[in-house]
C-alpha positions as CSV (number, residue, x, y, z in Angstrom):
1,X,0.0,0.0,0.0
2,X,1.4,3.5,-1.5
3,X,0.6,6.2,0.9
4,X,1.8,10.3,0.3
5,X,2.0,11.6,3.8
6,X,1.4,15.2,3.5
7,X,2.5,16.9,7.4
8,X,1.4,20.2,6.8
9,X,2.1,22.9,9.5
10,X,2.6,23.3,13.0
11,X,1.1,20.6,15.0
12,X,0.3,18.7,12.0
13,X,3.7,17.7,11.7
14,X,3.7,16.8,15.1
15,X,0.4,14.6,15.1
16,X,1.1,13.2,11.5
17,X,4.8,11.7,13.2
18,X,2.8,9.4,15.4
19,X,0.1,8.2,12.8
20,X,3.3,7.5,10.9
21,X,4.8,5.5,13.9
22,X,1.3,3.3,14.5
23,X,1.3,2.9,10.9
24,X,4.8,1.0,11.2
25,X,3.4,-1.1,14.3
26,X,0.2,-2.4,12.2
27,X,3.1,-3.6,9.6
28,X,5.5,-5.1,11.8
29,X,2.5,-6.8,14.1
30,X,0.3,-8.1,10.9
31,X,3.0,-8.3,8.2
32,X,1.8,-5.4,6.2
33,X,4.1,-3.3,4.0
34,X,3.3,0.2,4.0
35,X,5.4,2.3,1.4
36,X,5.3,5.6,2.3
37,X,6.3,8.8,1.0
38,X,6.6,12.0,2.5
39,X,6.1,15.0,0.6
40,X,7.0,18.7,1.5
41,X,3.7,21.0,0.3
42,X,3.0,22.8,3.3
43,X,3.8,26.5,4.7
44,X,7.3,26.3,4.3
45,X,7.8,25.1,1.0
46,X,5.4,27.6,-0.3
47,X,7.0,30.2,1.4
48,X,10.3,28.6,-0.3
49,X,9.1,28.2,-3.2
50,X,5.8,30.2,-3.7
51,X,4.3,27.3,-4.8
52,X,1.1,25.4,-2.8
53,X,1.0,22.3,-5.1
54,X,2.8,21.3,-8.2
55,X,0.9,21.7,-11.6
56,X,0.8,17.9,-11.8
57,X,0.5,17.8,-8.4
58,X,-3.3,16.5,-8.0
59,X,-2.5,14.2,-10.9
60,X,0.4,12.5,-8.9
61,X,-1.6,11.8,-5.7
62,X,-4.6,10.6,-8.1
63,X,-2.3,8.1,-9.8
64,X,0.6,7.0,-8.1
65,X,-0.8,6.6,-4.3
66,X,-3.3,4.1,-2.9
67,X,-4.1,6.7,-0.6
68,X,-3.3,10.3,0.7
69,X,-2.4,10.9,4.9
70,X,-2.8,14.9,5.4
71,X,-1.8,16.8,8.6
72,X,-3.1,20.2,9.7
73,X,-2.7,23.2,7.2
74,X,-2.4,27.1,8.1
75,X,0.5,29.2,9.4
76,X,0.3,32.8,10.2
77,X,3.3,33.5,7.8
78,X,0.9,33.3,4.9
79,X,-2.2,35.4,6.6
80,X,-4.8,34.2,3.5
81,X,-3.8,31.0,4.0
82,X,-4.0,30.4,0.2
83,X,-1.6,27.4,0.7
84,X,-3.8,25.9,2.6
85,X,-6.8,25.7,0.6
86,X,-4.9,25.0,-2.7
87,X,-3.8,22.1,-0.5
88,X,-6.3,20.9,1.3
89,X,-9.4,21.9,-0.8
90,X,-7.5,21.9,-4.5
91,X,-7.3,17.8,-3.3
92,X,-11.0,17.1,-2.2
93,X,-12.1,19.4,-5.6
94,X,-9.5,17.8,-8.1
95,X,-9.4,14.3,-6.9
96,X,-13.4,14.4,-6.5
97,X,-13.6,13.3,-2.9
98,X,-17.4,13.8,-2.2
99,X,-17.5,11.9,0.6
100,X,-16.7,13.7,3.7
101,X,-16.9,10.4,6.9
102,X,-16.8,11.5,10.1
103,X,-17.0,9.3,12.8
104,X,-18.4,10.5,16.2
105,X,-17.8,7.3,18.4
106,X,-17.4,8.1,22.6
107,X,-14.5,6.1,23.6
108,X,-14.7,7.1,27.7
109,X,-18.1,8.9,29.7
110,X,-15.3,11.2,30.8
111,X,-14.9,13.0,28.1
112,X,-18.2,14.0,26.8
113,X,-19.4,17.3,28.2
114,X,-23.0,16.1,28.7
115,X,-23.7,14.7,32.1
116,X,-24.9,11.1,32.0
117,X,-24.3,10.0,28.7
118,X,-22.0,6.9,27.8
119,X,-20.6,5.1,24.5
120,X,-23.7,3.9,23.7
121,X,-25.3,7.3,23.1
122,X,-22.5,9.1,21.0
123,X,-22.0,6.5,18.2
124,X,-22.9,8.0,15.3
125,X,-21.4,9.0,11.6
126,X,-21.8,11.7,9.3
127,X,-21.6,12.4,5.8
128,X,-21.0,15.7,4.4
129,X,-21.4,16.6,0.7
130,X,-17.8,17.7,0.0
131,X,-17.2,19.6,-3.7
132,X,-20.4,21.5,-3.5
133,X,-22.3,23.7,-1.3
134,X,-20.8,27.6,-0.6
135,X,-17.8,25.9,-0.3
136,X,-16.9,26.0,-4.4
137,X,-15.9,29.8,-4.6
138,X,-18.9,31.0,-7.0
139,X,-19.8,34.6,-6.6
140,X,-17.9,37.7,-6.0
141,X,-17.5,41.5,-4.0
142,X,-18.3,44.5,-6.2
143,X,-17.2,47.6,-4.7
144,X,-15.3,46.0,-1.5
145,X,-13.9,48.6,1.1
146,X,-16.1,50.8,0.8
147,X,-19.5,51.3,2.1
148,X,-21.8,50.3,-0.7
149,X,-19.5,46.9,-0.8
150,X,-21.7,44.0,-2.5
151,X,-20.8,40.4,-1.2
152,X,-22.9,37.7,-3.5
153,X,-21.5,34.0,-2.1
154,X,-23.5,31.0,-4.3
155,X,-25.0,27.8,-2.8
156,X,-24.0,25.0,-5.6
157,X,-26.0,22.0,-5.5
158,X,-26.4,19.5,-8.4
159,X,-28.6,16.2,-8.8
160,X,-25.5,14.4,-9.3
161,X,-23.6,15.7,-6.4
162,X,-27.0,15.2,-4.2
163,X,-27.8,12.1,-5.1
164,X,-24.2,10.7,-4.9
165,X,-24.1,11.7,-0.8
166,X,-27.4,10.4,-0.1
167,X,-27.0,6.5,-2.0
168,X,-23.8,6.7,-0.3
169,X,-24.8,7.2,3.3
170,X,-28.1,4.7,2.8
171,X,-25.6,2.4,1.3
172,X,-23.6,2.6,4.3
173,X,-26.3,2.0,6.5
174,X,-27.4,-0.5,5.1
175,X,-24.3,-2.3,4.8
176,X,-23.2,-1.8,8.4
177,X,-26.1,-2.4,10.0
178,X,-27.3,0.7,10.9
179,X,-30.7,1.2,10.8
180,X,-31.9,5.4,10.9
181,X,-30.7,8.2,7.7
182,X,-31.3,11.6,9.2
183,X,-30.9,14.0,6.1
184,X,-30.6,17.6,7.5
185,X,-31.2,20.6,5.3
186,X,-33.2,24.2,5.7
187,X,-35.4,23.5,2.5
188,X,-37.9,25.7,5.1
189,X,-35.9,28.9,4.9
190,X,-33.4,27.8,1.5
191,X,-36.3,26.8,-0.7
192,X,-34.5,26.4,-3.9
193,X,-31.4,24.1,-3.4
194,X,-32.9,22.3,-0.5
195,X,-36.1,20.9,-2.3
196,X,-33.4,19.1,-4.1
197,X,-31.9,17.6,-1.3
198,X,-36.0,16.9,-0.5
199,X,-36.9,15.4,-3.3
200,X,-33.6,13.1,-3.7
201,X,-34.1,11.6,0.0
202,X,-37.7,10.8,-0.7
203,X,-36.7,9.2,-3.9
204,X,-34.0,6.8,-2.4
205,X,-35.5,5.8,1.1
206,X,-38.2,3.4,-0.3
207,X,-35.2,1.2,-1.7
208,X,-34.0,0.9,1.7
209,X,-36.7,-1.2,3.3
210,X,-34.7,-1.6,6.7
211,X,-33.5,1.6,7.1
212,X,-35.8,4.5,8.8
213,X,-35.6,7.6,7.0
214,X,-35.9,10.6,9.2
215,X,-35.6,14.4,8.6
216,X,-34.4,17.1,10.6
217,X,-33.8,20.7,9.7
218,X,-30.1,21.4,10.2
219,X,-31.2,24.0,13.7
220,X,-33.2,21.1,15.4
221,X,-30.5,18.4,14.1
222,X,-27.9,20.6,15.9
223,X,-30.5,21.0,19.3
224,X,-31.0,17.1,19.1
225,X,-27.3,16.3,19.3
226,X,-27.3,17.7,22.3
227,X,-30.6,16.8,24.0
228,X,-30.4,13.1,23.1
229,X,-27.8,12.0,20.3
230,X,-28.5,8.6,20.9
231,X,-31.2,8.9,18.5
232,X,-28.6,9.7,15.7
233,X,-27.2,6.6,13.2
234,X,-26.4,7.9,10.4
235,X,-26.6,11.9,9.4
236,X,-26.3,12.7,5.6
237,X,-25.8,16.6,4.8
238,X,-24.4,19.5,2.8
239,X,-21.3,20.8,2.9
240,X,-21.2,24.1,5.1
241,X,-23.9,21.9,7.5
242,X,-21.6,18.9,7.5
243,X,-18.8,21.4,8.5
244,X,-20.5,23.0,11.6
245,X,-22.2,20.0,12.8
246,X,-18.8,17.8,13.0
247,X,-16.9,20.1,15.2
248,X,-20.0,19.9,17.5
249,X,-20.1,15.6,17.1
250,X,-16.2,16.3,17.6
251,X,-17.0,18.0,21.3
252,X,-19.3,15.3,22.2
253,X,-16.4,12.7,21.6
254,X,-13.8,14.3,23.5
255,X,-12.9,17.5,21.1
256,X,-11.0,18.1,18.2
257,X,-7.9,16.0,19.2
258,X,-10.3,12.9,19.1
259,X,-11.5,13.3,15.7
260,X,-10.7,11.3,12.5
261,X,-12.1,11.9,9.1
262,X,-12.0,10.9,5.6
263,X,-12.5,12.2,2.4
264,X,-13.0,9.4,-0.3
265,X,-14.2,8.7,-3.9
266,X,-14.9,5.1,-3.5
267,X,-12.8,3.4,-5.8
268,X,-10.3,5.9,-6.2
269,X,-7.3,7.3,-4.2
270,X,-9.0,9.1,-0.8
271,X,-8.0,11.5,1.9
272,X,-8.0,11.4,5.0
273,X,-6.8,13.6,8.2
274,X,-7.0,14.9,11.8
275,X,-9.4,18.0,11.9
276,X,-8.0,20.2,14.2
277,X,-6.3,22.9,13.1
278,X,-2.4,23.8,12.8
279,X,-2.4,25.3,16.4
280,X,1.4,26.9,15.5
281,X,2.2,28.3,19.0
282,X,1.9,24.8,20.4
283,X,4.1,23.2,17.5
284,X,7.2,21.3,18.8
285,X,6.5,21.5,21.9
286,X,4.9,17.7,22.2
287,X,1.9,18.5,23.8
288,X,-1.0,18.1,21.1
289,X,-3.5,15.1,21.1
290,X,-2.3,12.6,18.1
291,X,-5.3,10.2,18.8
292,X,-7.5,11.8,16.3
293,X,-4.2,11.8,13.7
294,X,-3.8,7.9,14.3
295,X,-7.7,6.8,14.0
296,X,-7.3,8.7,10.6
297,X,-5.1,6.1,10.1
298,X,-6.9,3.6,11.1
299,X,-9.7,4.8,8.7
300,X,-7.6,4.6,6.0
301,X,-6.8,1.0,6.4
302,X,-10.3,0.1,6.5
303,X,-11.4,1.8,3.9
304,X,-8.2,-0.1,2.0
305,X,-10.3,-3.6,3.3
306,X,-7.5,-4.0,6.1
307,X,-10.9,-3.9,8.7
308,X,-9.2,-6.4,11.4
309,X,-5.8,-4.2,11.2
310,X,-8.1,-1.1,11.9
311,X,-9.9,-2.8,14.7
312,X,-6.5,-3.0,16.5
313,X,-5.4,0.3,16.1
314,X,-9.1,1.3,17.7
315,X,-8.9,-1.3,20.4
316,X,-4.8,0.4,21.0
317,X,-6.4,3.9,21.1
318,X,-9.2,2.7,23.4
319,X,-6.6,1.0,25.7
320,X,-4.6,4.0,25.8
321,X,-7.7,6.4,26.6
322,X,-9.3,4.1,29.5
323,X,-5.6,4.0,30.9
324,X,-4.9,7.5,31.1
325,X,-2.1,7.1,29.0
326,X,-2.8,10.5,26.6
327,X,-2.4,13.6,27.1
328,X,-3.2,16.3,29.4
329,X,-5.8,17.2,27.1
330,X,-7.9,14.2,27.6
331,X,-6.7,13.5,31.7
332,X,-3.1,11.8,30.8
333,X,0.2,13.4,31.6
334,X,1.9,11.8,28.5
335,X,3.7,14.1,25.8
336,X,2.2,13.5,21.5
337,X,5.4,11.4,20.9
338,X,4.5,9.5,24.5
339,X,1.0,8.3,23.8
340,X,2.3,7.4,19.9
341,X,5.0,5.3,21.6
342,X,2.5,3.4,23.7
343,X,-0.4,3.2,21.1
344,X,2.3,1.6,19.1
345,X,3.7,-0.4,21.6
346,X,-0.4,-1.8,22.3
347,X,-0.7,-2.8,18.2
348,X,2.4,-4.7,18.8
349,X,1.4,-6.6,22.0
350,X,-2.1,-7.5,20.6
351,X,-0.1,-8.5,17.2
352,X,1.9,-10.8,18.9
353,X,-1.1,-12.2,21.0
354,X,-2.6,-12.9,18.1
355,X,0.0,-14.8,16.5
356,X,0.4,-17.0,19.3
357,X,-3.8,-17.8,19.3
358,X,-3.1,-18.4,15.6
């Protein structure tokens, strides 16, 4: 397996290390070979260079990787953060990743801010359109900086990239055993793009038999996470949606440092990273949470069919969470490279265990 490991900047680099590490462990526990390849696009090599991404840069990741590992992007050196975007967003747009996957699984009651609740109530996923929405730059300022400034910012959503989203997340229920689609829209207020969304979901849930279909608009969906998100399975929405409710399915899972995602065209070469941001005034200094950098990981190799290998790297991140061994973040006292070194050190001990039941 071909992998372009992308660090990015600040704690990216630091997070993206110890992915890198458990990575290593899942190949010398399970005999896997992992070829992977570093490569420099980031802040400093566009400040270097001036360039975010090679011209055949998109083309390269598309054809010569099984699969893309990015860290956190932004550093105040380049205040527009144009690197960034080209980066990040030039990969989802040009390698057509439409599926953004974001897990929301409760590992510990600890770290949930909502009294009373356990793993059983925050286990849910999400899927975000991702290469439509606000989010593809369509519009523009007429007269900006001064007082009769014009700001017109489009809402882009096609049947095909609609429809795509939707069979994907029923497709995913249905294959996984989950049994409730909540598609979340504001067709009440956003009449136009969201009847599409509408009249897509009511098109696709009858060939679902065994899956509920249930709609909420995106401000109730938001309320119900909190009030009772045990009632959520699967959540299927559009892009600036999917954005705003995963930070919030982030929180209920222990924060940002917890959180994996994935960006994939099934079939094709996919994405995936830690969603925190860069944090650069904490960078080096071996304090930032890598967990949500190494179950990336660990949704990369499923999504590659290595499921078992994935289940270990979950049960090792689990292992080192209900120990305390993490950081101070999430209740440890361990440094990033620290809870990478026993996370590893956990894949290798269950890798041997498992050889010897074998």
């Amino acid at each position: 397996m071909r992998v372009a490991v992308i660090p990015g900047d600040g704690i990216g680099k630091d997070v993206t290390a110890e992915a890198v590490k458990t990575l290593r462990a899942v190949g010398e526990a399970f005999g896997r070979s992992f070829d992977l390849e570093t490569l420099p696009y980031g802040a400093d090599y566009y400040l270097e260079t001036g360039i975010s991404m090679p011209p055949d840069g998109y083309a390269m990741l598309r054809d010569q990787f099984d699969a893309i590992f990015m860290g956190a992007l932004g550093d105040p050196r380049i205040p527009d953060m144009r690197h960034a975007r080209e980066i990040l967003l030039g990969t989802r747009f040009e390698l057509d990743l439409y599926v953004n996957y974001r897990p929301v699984k409760l590992i510990d009651p600890r770290l949930c801010p909502l009294k009373g609740r356990n793993a059983e109530d925050v286990n849910f996923v999400v899927f975000r359109e991702n290469t439509e929405g606000l989010y593809v730059n369509m519009g523009g300022r007429f007269k900006p900086g001064t007082p009769d400034e014009i700001a017109l910012q489009e809402d882009v959503n096609t049947h095909k990239g609609v429809h795509r989203i939707i069979l994907y997340a029923f497709e995913y229920a249905a294959a996984h055993g989950r049994t409730r689609v909540c598609m979340s829209d504001k067709s009440n207020a956003l009449g136009y793009g969201h009847a599409l969304w509408q009249r897509v979901f009511q098109e696709l849930a009858p060939q679902y038999p065994d899956v509920e279909p249930v709609h909420l608009y995106i401000d109730a969906l938001a309320m119900q996470m909190i009030k009772n998100p045990g009632q959520l399975d699967v959540i299927v929405t559009n892009n600036m949606f999917g954005d705003i409710i995963t930070d919030l399915g982030a929180q209920l899972q222990g924060g940002l440092g917890m959180a994996a995602s994935a960006n994939l065209h099934p079939g094709q070469t996919s994405m995936f990273e830690p969603v925190h941001g860069s944090a650069p005034k904490y960078a080096g200094r071996n304090i930032a949470n890598p967990i949500g950098a190494i179950l990336s990981a660990a949704l990369m190799l499923e999504h590659a069919g290595l499921v078992r290998e994935a289940a270990e790297i979950e049960e090792a991140v689990k292992a080192a969470v209900m120990s305390g061994n993490v950081p101070p973040e999430i209740g440890g006292s361990l440094g990033t490279r620290e809870t990478g070194d026993f996370i590893a050190a956990e894949i290798r001990r269950r890798g041997a265990r498992s050889t010897v039941d074998r």
